[in-house]
C-alpha positions in Angstrom: -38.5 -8.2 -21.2 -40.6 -6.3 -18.3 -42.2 -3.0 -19.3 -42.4 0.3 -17.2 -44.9 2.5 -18.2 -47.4 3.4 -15.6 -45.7 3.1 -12.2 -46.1 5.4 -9.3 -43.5 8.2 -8.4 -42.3 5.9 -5.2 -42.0 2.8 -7.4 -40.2 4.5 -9.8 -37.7 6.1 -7.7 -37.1 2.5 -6.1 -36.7 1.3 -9.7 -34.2 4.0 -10.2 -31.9 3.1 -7.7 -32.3 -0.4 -7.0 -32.7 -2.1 -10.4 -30.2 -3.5 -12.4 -30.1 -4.4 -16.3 -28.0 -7.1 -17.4 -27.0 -6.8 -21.0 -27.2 -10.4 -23.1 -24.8 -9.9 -25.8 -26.4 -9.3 -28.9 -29.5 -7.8 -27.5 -29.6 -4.5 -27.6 -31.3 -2.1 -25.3 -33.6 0.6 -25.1 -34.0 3.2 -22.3 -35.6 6.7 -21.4 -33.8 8.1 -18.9 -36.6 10.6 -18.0 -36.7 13.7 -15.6 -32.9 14.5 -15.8 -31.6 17.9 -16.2 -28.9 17.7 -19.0 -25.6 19.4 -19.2 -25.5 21.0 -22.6 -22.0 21.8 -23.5 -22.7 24.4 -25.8 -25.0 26.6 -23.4 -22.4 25.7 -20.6 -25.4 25.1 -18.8 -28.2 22.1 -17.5 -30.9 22.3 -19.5 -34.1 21.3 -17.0 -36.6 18.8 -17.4 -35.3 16.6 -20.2 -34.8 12.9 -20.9 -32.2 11.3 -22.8 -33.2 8.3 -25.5 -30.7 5.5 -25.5 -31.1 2.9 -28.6 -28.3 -0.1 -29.1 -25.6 2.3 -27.3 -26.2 5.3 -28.8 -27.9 8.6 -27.6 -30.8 9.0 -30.2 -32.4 11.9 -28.6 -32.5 14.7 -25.7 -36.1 16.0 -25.4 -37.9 17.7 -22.7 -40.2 16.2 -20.5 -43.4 14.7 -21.6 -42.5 13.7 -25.2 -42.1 10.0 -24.5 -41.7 8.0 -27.4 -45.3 5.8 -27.8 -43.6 2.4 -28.0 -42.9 -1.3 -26.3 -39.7 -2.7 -25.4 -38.0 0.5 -23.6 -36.8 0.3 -20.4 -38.0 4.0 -18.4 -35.7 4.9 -15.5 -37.2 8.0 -13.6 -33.8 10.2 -13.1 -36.0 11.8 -9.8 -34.3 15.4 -10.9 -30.8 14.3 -11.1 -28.4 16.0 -13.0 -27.0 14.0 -16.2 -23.3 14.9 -17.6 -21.1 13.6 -20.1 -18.7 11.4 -17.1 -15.1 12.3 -16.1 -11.7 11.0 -17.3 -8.5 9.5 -16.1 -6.2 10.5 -18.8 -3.2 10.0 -17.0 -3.5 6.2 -15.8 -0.7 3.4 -14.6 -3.8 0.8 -15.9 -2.1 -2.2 -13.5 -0.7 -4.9 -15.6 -1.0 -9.1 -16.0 1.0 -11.5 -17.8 -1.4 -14.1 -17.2 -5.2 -15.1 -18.3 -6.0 -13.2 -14.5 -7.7 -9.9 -14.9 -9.2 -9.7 -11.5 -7.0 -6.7 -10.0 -7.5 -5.2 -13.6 -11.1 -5.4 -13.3 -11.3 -4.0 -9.8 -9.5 -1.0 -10.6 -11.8 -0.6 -13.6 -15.1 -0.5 -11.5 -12.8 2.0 -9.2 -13.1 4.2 -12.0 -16.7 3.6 -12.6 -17.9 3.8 -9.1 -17.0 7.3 -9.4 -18.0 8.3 -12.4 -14.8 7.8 -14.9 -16.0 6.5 -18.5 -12.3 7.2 -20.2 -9.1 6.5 -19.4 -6.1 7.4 -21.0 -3.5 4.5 -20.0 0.7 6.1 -19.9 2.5 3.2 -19.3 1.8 0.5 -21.9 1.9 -3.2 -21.6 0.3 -5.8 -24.3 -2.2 -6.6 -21.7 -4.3 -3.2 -21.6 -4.7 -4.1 -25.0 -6.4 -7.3 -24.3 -8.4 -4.8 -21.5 -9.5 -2.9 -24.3 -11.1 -6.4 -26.2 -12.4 -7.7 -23.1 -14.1 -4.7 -22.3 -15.6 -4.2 -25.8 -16.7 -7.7 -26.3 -18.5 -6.8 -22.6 -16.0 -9.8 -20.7 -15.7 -6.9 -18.1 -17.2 -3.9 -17.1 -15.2 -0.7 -17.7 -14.3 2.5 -19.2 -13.2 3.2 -23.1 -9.6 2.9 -22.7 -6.8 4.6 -24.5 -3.8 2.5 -24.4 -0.3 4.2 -24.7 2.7 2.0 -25.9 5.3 0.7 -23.5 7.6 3.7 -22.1 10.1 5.0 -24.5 13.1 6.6 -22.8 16.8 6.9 -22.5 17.1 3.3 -21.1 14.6 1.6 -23.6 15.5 3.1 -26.4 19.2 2.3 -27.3 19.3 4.7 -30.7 17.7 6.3 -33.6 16.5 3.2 -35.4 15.4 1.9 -32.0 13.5 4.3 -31.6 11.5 4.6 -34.8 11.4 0.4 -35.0 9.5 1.0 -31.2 7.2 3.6 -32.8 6.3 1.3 -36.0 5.7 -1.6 -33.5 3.6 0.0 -31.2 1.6 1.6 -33.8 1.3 -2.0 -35.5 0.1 -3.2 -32.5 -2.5 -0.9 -32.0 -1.5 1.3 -29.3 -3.5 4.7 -29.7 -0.8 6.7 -28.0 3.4 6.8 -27.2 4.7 7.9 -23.4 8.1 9.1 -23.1 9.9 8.9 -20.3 13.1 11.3 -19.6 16.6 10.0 -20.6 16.3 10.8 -24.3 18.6 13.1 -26.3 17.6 15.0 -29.4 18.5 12.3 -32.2 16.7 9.5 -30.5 13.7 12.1 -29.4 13.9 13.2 -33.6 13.5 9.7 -34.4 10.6 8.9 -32.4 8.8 12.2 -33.2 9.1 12.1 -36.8 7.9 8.5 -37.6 5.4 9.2 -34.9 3.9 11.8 -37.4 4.9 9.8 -40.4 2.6 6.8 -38.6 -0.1 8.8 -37.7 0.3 8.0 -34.0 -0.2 11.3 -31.0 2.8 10.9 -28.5 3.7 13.0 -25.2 4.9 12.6 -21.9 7.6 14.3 -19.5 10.5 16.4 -21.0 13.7 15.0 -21.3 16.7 17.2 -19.8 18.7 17.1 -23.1 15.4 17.9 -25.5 14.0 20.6 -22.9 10.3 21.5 -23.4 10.9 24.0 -26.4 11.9 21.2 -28.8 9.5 18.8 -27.3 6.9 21.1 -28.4 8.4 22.3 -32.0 8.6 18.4 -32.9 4.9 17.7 -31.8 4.3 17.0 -28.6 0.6 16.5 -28.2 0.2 16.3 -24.2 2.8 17.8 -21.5 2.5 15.9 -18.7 2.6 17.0 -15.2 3.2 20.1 -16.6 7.0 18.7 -17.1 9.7 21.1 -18.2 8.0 24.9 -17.9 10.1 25.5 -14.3 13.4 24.0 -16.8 13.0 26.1 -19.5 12.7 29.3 -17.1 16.1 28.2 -15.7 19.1 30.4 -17.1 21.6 28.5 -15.6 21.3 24.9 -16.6 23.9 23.1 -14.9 21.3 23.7 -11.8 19.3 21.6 -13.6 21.0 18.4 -11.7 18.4 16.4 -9.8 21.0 16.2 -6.8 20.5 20.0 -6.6 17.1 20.4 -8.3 15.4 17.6 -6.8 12.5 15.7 -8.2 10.9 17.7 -11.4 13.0 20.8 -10.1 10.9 21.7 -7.3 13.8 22.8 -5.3 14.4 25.3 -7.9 11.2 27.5 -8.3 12.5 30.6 -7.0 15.0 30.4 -9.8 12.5 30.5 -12.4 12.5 33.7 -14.7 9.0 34.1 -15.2 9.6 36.6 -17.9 9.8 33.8 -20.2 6.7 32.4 -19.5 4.5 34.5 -21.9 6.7 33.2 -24.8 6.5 29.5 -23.5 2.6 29.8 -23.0 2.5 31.3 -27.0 4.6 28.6 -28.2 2.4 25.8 -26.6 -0.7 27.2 -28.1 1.1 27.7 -31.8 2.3 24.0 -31.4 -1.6 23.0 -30.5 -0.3 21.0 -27.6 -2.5 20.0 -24.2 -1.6 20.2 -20.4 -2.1 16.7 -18.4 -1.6 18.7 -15.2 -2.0 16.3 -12.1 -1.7 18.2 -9.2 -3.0 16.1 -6.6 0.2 13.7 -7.5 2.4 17.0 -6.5 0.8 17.6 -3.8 0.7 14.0 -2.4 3.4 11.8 -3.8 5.9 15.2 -3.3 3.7 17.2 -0.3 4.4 18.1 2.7 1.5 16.3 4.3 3.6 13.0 5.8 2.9 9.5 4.1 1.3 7.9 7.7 -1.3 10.8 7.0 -2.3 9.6 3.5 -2.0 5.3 4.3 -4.8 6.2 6.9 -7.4 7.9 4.5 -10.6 6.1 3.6 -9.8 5.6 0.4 -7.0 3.3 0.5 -9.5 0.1 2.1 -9.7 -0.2 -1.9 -6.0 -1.0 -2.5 -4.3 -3.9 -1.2 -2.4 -3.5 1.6 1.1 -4.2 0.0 0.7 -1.7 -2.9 -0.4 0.7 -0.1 2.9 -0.1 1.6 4.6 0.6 -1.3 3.6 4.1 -1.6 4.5 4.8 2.1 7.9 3.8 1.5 8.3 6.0 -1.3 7.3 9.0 0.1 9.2 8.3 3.0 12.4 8.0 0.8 12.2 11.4 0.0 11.2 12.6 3.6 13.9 11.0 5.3 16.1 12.3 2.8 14.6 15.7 3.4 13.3 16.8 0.2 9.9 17.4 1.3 9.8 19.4 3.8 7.2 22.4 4.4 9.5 25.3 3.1 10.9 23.4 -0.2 7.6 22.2 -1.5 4.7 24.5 -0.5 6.2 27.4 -3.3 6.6 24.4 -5.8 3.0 23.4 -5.1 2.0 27.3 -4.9 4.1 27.6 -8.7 2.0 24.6 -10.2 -1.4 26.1 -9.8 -0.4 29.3 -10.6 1.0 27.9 -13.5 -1.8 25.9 -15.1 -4.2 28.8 -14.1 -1.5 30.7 -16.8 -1.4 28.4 -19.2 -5.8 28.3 -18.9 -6.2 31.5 -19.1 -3.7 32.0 -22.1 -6.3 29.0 -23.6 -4.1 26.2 -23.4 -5.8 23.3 -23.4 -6.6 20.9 -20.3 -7.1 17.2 -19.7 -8.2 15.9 -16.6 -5.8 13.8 -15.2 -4.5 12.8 -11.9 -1.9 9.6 -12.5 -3.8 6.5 -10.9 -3.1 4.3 -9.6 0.4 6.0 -8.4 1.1 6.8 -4.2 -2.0 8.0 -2.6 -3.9 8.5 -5.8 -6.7 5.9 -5.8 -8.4 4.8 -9.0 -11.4 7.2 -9.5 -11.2 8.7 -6.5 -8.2 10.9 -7.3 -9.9 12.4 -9.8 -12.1 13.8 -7.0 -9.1 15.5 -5.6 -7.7 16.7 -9.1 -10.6 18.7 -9.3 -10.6 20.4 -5.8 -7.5 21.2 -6.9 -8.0 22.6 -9.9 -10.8 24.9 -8.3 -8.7 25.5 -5.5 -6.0 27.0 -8.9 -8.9 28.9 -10.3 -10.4 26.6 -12.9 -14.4 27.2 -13.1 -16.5 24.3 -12.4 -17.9 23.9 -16.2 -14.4 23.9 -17.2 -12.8 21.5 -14.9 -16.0 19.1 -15.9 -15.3 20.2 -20.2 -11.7 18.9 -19.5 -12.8 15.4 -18.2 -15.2 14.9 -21.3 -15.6 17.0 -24.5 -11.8 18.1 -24.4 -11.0 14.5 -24.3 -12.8 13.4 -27.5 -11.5 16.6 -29.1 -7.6 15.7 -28.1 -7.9 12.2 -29.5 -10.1 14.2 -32.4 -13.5 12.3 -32.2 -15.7 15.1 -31.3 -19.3 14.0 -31.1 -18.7 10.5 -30.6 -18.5 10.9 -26.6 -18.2 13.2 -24.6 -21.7 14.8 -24.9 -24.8 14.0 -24.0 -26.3 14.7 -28.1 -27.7 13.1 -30.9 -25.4 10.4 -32.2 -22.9 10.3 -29.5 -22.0 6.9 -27.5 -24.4 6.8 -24.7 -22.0 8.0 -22.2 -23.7 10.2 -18.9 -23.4 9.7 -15.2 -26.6 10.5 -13.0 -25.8 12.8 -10.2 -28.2 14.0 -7.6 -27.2 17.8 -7.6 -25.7 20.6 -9.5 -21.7 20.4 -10.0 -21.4 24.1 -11.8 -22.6 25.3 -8.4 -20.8 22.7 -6.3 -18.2 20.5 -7.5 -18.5 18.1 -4.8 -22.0 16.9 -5.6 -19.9 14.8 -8.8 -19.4 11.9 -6.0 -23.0 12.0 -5.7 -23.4 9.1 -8.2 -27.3 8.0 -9.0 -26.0 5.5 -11.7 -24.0 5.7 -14.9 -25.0 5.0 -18.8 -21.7 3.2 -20.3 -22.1 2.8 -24.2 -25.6 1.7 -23.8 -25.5 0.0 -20.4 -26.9 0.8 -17.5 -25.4 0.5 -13.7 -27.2 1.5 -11.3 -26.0 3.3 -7.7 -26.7 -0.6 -6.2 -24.2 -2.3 -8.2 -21.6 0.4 -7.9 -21.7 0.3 -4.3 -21.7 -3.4 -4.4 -19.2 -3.2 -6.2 -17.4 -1.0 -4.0 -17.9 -3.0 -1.1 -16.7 -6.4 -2.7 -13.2 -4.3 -3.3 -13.2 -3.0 0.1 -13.2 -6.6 1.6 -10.9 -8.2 -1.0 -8.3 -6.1 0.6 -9.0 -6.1 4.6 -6.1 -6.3 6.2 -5.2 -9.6 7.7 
C-alpha cells in the first residue's frame, strides 16, 4: 500500500481530487481526511480546521488540525478547506426494478444518487429485486447508497381483504422489507388490518391517504410518514362528496380554495401527538403537476442521464393532464402556493421532515432532484441547517438508529460528502462535490464525474 505523509500542498491537492482507492474485499482501510471543516450537528455549525479518522468503515475520530495520528498504513487525503457533512437522502425513491441477473440501469441510477451526494435512500415501491440491491451493495458487487427497501404497494387493488392484508404484512416483513407503502384504494377494515399487524410485526409503514381512511385515522392507527403531504387539503374539506377526483383533480389541487384552514392547528397537533413525519416532495408538485409545460422540462440538462424512452414517458404524462386542462396557470399555482405554506406550518409547529423528492418519477432525476427539493424547501422557508438535518440525522432518527449515520462522530458509519463551500450560507454550493466517504470508501470527484459522463453517453439519443 503507498504512503502519504510528506507531500507538498500542490501534490496533495492533485491527490485529493484525482486519486482513486479501490477497496479489495476483506481489506480494510484507513484514511485521514485532513483540513476539512466539519458540520457538527449539535452546534448547528462547521466546526474549522478538523480532520475526520476513518478505520474499517467507521468514523473513529474528529480532531482539529495537527493531531495526526503517528502511524503506517493510512491513506491522508488533504480536504484543501472543503466543507464535510453527513450526505443527503432520497427517502422517497421509485428504486427501478429487474427481474433478471441485469443490474446495469439499477446501478446507474445508484451512482446518480452518489454523484450528487445521496448516501440513503428510502425505496416506496417494493419489488424482491431492491432487496437483492441491498446484498449486492453490502457485499460491495455495486457501488451505492444504504438502501431502505419498502414492501410491494399495498392498496385497494392488491389487497383483496382483511386477511390479505395482514398475510401481505407478515410476508413482507419475513422477507425483510424495512418498510410498507400504501397506495390509496383501501377502506378502514383492510387499512385496520395492515396497521395493526404492522405494529404487532414490528414493521414502520406510510404512504398517501386513502379517501375512505382520510388522514385522521391514518394517523391515530400509526402512520409513520405522510407522503407528499397526502390528505391535509382532504381533511380541511367540509363537504366530502367534492372529494371526487373528476372534480378535485389529482391530490385535490383543484380544491385549495375550499380548504377550511381553521382546522389546520388541530391536524398539525394531532400529527405531532401521533409522532408521525412529513415526506413532502415539492419539486414532484411543482413539475409532474406545474404549470411549466413538459417540452420545457424534456429539454433540461439533467435528463442526458435518463434514457430517452423513460424521458418520453414523462412527457406524455404531463401532457395527459395538460391537454385535459388540469394544469393550467390559475388551477395549480395556489395548490403549489398551499404546499409550501403548508410544510412551513407543519415545521414550524415541529413536525418532523424527511428529505424527499420521488425519483426517479417525471422530471425528477435520480440525485439531482434532490437539488431542486431543497431550493424548494428554502424557497417555503426551511433554513439551510434544517433542510440539510432532514436529509441525514432526521433520517437515522425516523428509522431509529441515531448515531449510526447520519453524523459525522465517533462511532458512526463513515458517511460525509466533501464539498468546496459553505451550504448554511448557500445551499447551492451542496452540488459542489469534492468526493464522498461511503461506509469506509472513498470516491473521489474523478470517478463521479466519470461516472457521470459514462451515463450521459449510454443514453445519447440515436
Amino acid at each position: 500500500m503507498t504512503h502519504y505523509k510528506t507531500l507538498h500542498l500542490q501534490h496533495l491537492l492533485l491527490l485529493f481530487l484525482s486519486f482513486a482507492i479501490a477497496i479489495p474485499k476483506g481489506q480494510a482501510q484507513e484514511y485521514i481526511i485532513s483540513n476539512v471543516h466539519v458540520l457538527d450537528m449539535d452546534k448547528k455549525a462547521f466546526v474549522k480546521n478538523h480532520q475526520i479518522h476513518v478505520k474499517n468503515g467507521k468514523i473513529i475520530a474528529v480532531i482539529p488540525a495537527g493531531e495526526t495520528p503517528k502511524k503506517q498504513e493510512i491513506n491522508i487525503i488533504d480536504g484543501n478547506g472543503a466543507y464535510a457533512y453527513p450526505g443527503l437522502a432520497e427517502m422517497h425513491s421509485h428504486i427501478p426494478i429487474t427481474e433478471t441477473e441485469d443490474f446495469s440501469y439499477v446501478q446507474d441510477v445508484m451512482w446518480l444518487y452518489l454523484a450528487n451526494g445521496i448516501l440513503n435512500v428510502r425505496g416506496m415501491i417494493g419489488h424482491p429485486s431492491h432487496l437483492e440491491l441491498k446484498k449486492k451493495i453490502a457485499s460491495g458487487e455495486i457501488t451505492g447508497p444504504r438502501i431502505f427497501a419498502a414492501g410491494p404497494s399495498l392498496n385497494g387493488n392488491t389487497v383483496e381483504s382483511p386477511e390479505m392484508g395482514e398475510k401481505m404484512v407478515r410476508d413482507q416483513k419475513k422477507a425483510g422489507y424495512d418498510h410498507l407503502k400504501l397506495h390509496p384504494g383501501l377502506d378502514m377494515p383492510r387499512y385496520v388490518a395492515i396497521a395493526s399487524t404492522a405494529k404487532e410485526v414490528d414493521i414502520k409503514f406510510g404512504g398517501h391517504v386513502s379517501l375512505d381512511v382520510g388522514l385522521q385515522n391514518s394517523l391515530n392507527y400509526g402512520y409513520r410518514s405522510v407522503e407528499h403531504m397526502d390528505g391535509y387539503i382532504e381533511a380541511m374539506i367540509e363537504d366530502k362528496s367534492r372529494l371526487d377526483p373528476q372534480v378535485a383533480g389529482p391530490f385535490s389541487m383543484l380544491l385549495v380554495k375550499e380548504a377550511d384552514m381553521s382546522k389546520l392547528p388541530e391536524l398539525l397537533q394531532l400529527t405531532l401527538d401521533r409522532k408521525a413525519w412529513i415526506a413532502p416532495t415539492l419539486t414532484l408538485f411543482e413539475r409532474f403537476f406545474g404549470y411549466i409545460p413538459a417540452d420545457e422540462f424534456r429539454l433540461e440538462p439533467d435528463m442526458k442521464y435518463m434514457p430517452g424512452v423513460q424521458v418520453q414517458q414523462w412527457v406524455n404524462q404531463k401532457k395527459l393532464l395538460e391537454n385535459q386542462g388540469v394544469l393550467k396557470e390559475e388551477n395549480v399555482k395556489p395548490y403549489l402556493e398551499f404546499r409550501k405554506n403548508l410544510l412551513k406550518t407543519l415545521f414550524d409547529g415541529g413536525v418532523p421532515i424527511i428529505l424527499s423528492s420521488d425519483s426517479p418519477q417525471v422530471f425528477n432525476v435520480p440525485g439531482f432532484s434532490i437539488h431542486n427539493e431543497i431550493k424548494s424547501m428554502h424557497e417555503a422557508g426551511i433554513p439551510p441547517f434544517e433542510i440539510l438535518k432532514a436529509g441525514s440525522s432526521n433520517v437515522a432518527k425516523y428509522f431509529e438508529m441515531e448515531g449510526q449515520f447520519g453524523s459525522i462522530q465517533k462511532g458512526a458509519s463513515a458517511d460525509f460528502v466533501l464539498i468546496s463551500g459553505n451550504p448554511l450560507t448557500d445551499l447551492s454550493q451542496l452540488k459542489n462535490i469534492q468526493g464522498v466517504m461511503v461506509r469506509g470508501k472513498w470516491i473521489e470527484k474523478e470517478k463521479l464525474d466519470k461516472e457521470l459522463k459514462r451515463i450521459e453517453e449510454k443514453n445519447i439519443r440515436k
